[in-house]
C-alpha positions as CSV (number, residue, x, y, z in Angstrom):
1,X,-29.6,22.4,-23.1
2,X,-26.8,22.4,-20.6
3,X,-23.5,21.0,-20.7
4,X,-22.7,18.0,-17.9
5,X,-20.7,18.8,-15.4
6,X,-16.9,17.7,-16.6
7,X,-15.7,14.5,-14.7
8,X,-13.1,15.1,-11.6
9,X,-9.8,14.2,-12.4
10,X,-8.4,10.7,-11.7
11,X,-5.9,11.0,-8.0
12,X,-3.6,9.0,-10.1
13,X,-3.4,10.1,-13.7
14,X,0.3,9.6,-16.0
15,X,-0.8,12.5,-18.0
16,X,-0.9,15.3,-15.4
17,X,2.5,16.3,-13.2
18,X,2.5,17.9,-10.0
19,X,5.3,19.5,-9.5
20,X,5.2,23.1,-7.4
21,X,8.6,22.6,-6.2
22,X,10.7,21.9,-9.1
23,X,14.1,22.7,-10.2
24,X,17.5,21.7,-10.1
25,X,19.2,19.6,-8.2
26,X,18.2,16.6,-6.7
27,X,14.6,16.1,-4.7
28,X,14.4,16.4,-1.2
29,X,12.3,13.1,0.1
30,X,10.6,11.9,3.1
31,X,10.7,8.6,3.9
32,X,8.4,7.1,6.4
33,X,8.7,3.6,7.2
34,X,12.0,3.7,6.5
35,X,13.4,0.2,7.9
36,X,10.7,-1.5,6.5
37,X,10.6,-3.4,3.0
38,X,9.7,-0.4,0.5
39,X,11.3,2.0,2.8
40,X,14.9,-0.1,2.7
41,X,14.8,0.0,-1.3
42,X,14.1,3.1,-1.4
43,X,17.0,4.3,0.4
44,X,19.1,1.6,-1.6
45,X,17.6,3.2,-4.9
46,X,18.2,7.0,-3.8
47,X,22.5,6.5,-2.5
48,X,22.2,4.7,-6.5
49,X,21.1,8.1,-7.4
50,X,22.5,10.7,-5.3
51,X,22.4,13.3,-8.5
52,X,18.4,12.7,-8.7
53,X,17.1,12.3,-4.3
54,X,18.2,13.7,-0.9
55,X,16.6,12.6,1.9
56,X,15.8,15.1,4.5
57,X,14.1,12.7,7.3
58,X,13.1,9.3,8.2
59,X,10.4,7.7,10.2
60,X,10.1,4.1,11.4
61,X,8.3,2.4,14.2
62,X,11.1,2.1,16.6
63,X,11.9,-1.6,16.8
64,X,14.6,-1.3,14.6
65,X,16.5,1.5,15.8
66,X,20.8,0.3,14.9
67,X,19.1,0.0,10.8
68,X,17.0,3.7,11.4
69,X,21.0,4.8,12.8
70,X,22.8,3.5,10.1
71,X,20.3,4.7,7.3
72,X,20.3,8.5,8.6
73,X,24.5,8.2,9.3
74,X,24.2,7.3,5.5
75,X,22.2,9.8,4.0
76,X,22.8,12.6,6.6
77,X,19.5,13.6,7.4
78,X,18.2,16.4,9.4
79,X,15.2,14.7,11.4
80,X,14.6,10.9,12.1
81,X,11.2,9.7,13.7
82,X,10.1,7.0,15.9
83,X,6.9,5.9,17.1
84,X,7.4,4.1,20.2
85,X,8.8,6.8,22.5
86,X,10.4,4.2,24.9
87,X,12.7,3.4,21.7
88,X,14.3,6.9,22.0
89,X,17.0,6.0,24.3
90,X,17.8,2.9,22.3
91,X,18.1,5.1,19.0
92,X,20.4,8.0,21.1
93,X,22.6,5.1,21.5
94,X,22.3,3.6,18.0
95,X,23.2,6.8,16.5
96,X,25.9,8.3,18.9
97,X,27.0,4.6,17.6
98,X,27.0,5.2,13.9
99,X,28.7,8.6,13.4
100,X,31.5,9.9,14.4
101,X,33.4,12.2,17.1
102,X,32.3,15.8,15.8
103,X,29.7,14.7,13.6
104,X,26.2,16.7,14.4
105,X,23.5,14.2,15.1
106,X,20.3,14.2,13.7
107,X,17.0,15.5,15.6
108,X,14.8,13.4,17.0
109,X,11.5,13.0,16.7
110,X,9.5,10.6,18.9
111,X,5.1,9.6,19.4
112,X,2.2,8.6,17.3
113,X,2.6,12.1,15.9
114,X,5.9,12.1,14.6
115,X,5.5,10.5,11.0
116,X,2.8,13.2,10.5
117,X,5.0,16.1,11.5
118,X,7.6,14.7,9.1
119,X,5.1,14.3,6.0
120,X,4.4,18.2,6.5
121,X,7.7,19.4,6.5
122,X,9.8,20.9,3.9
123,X,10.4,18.5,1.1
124,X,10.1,18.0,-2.6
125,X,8.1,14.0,-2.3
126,X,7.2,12.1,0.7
127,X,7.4,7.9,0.5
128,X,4.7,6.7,2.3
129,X,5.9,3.1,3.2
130,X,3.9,2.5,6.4
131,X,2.2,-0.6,6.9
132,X,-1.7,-0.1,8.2
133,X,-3.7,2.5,8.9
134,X,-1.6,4.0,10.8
135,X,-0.5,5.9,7.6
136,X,-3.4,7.8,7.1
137,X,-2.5,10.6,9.2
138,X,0.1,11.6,7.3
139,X,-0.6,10.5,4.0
140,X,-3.2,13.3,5.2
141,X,-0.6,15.7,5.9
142,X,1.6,15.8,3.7
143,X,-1.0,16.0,0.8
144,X,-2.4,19.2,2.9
145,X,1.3,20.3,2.6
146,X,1.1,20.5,-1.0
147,X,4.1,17.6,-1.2
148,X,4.3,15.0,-4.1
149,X,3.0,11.9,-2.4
150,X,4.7,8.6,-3.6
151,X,2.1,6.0,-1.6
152,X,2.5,3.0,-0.8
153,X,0.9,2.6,2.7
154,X,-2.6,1.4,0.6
155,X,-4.4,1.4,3.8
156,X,-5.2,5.2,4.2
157,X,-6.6,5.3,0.6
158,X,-8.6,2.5,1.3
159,X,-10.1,3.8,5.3
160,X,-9.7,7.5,4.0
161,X,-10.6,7.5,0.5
162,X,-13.0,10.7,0.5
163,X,-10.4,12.4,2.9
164,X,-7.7,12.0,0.9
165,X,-9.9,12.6,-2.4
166,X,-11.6,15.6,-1.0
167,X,-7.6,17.1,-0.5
168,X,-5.5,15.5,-3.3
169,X,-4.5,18.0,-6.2
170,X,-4.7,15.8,-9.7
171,X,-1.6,14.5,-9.9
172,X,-0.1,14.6,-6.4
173,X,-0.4,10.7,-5.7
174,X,1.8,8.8,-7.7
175,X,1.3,4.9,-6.6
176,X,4.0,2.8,-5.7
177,X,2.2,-0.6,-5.5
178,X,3.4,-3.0,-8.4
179,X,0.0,-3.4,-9.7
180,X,-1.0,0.3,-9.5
181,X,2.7,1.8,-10.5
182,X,1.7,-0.5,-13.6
183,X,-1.5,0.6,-14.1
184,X,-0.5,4.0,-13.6
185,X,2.1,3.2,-16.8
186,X,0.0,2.1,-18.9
187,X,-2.7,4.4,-19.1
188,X,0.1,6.5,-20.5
189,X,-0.8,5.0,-23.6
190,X,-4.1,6.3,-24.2
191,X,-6.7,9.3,-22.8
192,X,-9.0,8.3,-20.2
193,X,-12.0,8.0,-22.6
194,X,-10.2,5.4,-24.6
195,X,-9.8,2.8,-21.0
196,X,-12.4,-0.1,-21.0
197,X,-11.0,-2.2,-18.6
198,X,-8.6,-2.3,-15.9
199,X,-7.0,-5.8,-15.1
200,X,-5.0,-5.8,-12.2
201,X,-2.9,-9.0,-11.4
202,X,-2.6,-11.7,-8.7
203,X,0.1,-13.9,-8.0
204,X,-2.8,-16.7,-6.4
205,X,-0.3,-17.0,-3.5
206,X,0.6,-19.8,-1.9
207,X,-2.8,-21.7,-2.2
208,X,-3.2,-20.7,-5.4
209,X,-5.6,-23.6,-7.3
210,X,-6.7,-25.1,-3.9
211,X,-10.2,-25.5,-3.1
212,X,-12.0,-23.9,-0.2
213,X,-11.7,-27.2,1.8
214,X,-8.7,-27.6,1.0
215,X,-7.5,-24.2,2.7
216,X,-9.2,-25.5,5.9
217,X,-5.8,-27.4,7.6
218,X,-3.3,-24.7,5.8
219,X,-0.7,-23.7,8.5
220,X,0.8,-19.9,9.3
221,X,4.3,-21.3,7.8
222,X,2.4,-22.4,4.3
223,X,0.5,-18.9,4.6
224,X,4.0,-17.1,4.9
225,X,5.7,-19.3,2.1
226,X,4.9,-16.5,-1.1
227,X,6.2,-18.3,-4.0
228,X,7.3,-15.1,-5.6
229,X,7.6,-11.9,-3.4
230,X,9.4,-11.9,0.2
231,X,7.5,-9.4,2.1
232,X,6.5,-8.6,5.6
233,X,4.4,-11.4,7.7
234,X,0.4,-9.6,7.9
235,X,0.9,-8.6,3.4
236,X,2.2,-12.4,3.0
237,X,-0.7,-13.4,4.6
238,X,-2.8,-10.6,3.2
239,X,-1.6,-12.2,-0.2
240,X,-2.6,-15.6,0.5
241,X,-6.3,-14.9,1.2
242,X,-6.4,-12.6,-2.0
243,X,-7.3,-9.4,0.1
244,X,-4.5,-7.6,-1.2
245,X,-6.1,-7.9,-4.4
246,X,-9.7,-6.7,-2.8
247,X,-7.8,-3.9,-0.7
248,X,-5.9,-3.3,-4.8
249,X,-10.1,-3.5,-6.5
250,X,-10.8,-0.3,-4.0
251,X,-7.3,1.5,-4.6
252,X,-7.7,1.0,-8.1
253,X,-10.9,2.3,-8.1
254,X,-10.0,5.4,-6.0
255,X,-6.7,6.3,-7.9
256,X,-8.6,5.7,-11.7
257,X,-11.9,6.9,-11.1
258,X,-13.2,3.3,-12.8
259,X,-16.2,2.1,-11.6
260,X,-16.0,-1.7,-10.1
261,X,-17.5,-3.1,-12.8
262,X,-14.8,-2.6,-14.9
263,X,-11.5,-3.7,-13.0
264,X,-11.0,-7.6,-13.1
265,X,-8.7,-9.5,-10.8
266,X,-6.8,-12.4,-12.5
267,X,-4.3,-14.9,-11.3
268,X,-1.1,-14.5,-13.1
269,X,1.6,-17.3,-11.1
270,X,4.8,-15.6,-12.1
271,X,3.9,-11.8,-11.2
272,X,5.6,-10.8,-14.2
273,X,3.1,-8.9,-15.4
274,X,1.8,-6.6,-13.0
275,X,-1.5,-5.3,-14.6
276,X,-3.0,-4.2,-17.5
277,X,-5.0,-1.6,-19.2
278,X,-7.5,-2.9,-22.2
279,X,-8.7,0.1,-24.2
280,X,-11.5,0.4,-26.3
281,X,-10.5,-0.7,-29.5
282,X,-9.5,-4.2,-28.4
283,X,-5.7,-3.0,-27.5
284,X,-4.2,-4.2,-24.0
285,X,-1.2,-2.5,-22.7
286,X,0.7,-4.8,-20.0
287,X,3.5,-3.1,-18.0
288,X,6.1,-6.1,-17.3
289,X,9.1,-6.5,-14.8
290,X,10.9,-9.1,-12.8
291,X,9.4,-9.2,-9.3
292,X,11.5,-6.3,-7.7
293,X,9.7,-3.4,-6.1
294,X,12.6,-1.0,-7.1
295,X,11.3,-0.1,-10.0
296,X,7.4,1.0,-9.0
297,X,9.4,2.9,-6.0
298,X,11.2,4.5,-8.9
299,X,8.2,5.6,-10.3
300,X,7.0,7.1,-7.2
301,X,9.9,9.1,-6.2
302,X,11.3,10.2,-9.8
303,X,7.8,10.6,-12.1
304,X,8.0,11.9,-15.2
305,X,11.3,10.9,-15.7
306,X,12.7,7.4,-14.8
307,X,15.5,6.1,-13.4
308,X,17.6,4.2,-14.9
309,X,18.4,0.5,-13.8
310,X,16.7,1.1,-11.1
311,X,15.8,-2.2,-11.1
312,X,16.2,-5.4,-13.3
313,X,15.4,-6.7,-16.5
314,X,14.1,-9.4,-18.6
315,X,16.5,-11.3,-20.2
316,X,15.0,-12.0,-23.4
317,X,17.6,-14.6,-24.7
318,X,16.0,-17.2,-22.0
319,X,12.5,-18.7,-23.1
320,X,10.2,-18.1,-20.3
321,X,6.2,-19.4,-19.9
322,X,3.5,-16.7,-18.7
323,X,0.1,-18.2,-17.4
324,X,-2.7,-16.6,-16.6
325,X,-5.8,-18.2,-14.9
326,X,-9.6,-16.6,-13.8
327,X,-9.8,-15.8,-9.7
328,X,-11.6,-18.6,-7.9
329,X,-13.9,-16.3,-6.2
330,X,-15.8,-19.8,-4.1
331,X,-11.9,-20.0,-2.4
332,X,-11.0,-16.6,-2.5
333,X,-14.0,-14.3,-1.6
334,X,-12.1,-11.6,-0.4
335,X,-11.7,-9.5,-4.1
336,X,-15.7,-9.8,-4.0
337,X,-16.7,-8.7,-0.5
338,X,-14.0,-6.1,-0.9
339,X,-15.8,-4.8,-4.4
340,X,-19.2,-4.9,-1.9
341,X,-17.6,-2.3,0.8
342,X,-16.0,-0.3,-1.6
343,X,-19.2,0.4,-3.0
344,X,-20.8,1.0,-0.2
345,X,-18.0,3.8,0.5
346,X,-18.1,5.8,3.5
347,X,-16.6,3.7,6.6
348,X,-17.2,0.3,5.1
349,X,-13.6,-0.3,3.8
350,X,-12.0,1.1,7.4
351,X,-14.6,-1.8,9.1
352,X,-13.3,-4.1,6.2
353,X,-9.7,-2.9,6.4
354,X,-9.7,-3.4,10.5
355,X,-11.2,-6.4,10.6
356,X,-8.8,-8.1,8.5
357,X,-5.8,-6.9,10.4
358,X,-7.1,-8.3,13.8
359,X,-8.2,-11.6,12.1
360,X,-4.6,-11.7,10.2
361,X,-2.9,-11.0,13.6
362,X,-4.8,-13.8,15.2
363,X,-3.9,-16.5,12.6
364,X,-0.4,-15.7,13.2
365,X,-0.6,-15.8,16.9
366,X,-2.7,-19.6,16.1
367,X,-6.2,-18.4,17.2
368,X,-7.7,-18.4,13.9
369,X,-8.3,-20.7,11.2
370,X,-6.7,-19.6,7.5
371,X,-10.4,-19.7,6.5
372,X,-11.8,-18.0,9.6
373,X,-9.7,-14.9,8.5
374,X,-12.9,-14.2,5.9
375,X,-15.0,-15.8,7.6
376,X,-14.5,-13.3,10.4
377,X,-14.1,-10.2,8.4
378,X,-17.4,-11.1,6.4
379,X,-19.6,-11.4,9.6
380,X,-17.6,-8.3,11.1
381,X,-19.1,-6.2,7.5
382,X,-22.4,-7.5,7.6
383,X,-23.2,-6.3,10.8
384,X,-21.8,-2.9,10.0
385,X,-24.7,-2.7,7.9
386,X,-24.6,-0.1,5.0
387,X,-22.8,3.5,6.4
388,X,-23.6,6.4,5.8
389,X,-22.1,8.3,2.7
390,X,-21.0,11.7,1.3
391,X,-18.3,14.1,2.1
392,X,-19.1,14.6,5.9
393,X,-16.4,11.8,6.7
394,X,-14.3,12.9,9.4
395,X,-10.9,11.5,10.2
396,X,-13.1,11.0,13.8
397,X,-15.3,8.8,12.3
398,X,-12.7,6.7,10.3
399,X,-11.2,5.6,13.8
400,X,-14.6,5.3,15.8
401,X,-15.1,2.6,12.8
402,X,-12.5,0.9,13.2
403,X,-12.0,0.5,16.9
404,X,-15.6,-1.2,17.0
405,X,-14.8,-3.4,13.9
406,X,-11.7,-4.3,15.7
407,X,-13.3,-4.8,19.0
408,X,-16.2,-7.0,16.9
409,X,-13.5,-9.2,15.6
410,X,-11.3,-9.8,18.6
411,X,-14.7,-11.2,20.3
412,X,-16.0,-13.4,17.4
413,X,-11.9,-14.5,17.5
414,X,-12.7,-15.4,20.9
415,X,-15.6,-16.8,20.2
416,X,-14.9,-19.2,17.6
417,X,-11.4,-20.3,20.0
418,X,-13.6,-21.1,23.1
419,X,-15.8,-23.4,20.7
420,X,-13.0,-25.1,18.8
421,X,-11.5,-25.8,22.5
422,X,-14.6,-27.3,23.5
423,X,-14.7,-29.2,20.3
């Protein structure tokens, strides 16, 4: 009789650390998406901490170029980044700006390439805090690089998730997502064959306890109106149709090695708690914070130690009423089809992924229906069909995906405008 094979190692596990670089002194960090929300506490958090993180480089996008000046006059940084390459002469002005006669300017960095280069270059931790797909690249690269990878940029797990499996080291993703830097916590408290369940957590957004017809009317300005979190426009919007919580399911899934069946999605109003871990002997462990995403950003960059006040706390001397309420799955099918292309796998969650960002982007420009956002992304998936699956997923066929489920969207967006006008 032969032994099974042992089990892989969860991407995500609290147990193991990955550390090849350490020592004394502070860690050197990459920050990429650095003017953006996670990106903009992050640097708050490290000049907190100057004894614990340097920052080396930052990369943003390029339409914010007087912040990406002021953040590397700050922290002194070798290299900054942009994207757009016609924002370089803005930022040569916004930095010769912010510092001073005499002082050395940073280099710069400029192209679709440019957050990738930075994620490979020499550094203790890279903060992935891009928005979209876009991040996979160097989520890619810097986990090839051997760097401690403190993600947040969910999308590259979710499009790449047997590329970035096939190259993360056990313990060289530590999650910076609320619900998955709480998960991540509590599964400190027991092994891995003690976990039963995994219960990650849902505000219910904006909408939360409305019907599906009653979702049909909802405007962009009640999508946007989070009654908890203040976050970018596409997330807000991401968190009012619940498909954070699907894009979470897969992530969760991917980080934890849990099979679907076993991670539950429930609506929790004041995003207190931020998820939960119930073990096998009846325990649950629930990792609680005011909403502030200082703390999982903590996590990331400082794992295993913490970092003290990095962000607030309960005030225990105030009473205080936690609800928690089962997903409506009839208004919110999002967490479902999301559990169907995650098991499906190979390009499935790109198509998925994609889809949703064109349908999102549409709704905000008016040419989409809060409800045609699923509607959209459903058809869009079914007519992907099942892909195919393994470990012969390229990078290549990630972004051939994509671009047709894209493509697909932006014509059944069309589609379903030309009808409603002739309506």
């Amino acid at each position: 009789m032969t032994d099974s094979p042992a089990r892989p190692a969860p991407l995500a596990d609290p147990h193991l650390v990955y550390d090849p670089l350490a020592g004394d002194g502070p860690k050197d960090v990459v920050v990429l998406g650095s003017t953006g929300s996670i990106g903009t506490q992050a640097i708050d958090l490290v000049l907190r901490n100057p004894d614990r993180f340097r920052v080396t480089a930052l990369s943003a996008n390029g339409g914010r170029v007087a912040l990406l000046a002021e953040q590397a006059h700050r922290l002194r940084v070798r290299t900054v980044s942009v994207a757009r390459e016609d924002a370089v002469p803005a930022l040569r002005e916004a930095l010769a700006a912010a510092y001073g006669p005499g002082e050395p300017l940073p280099e710069i960095l400029a192209g679709p390439q440019a957050a990738t280069e930075l994620a490979a270059s020499d550094c203790h931790t890279v903060l992935n805090g891009i928005t979209g797909s876009i991040g996979l690249a160097p989520t890619l690269a810097a986990l090839e690089a051997g760097r401690t990878l403190a993600l947040a940029n969910k999308e590259s797990l979710i499009v790449g998730g047997p590329l970035v499996t096939a190259l993360a080291k056990p313990g060289q993703i530590i999650p910076v997502d609320s619900e998955h830097a709480a998960l991540f916590q509590a599964l400190a408290a027991g092994t891995r064959a003690d976990v039963r369940k995994l219960v990650v957590t849902a505000s219910g957004g904006p909408f939360r306890g409305r019907s599906k017809a009653d979702l049909a009317d909802v405007t962009v300005q009640d999508a946007l109106a989070h009654p908890t979190w203040a976050m970018g426009p596409v997330i807000t919007v991401n968190s009012a149709t619940l498909v954070n919580k699907g894009l979470e399911v897969i992530e969760a899934h991917l980080l934890y090695d849990i099979p679907f069946d076993r991670i539950e999605v429930v609506v929790h109003p004041q995003s207190y708690v931020h998820s939960m871990v119930e073990f096998t002997d009846g325990s649950t462990i629930a990792q609680a914070t005011p909403p502030d995403m200082r703390g999982p950003i903590a996590i990331g960059l400082g794992w295993p130690e913490r970092v003290p006040d990095a962000a607030p706390a309960f005030d225990w001397s105030k009473a205080s009423t936690w609800e928690f309420f089962p997903l409506d799955n009839d208004a919110f099918p999002s967490v479902n089809l999301a559990r169907h292309v995650g098991e499906l796998a190979g390009t499935a969650p790109a198509v998925f992924n994609a889809a949703n960002e064109e349908c999102v982007e549409a709704f905000l420009n008016g040419a989409l229906p809060f409800n045609g956002i699923m509607e959209t992304v459903t058809r869009v998936v079914e007519e992907h069909g099942t892909p195919e699956t393994g470990t012969s997923l390229t990078v290549s066929d990630v972004l051939e995906a994509e671009t047709r489920a894209r493509t697909r969207a932006r014509e059944i967006t069309a589609t379903t405008a030309t009808a409603e006008a002739r309506a």
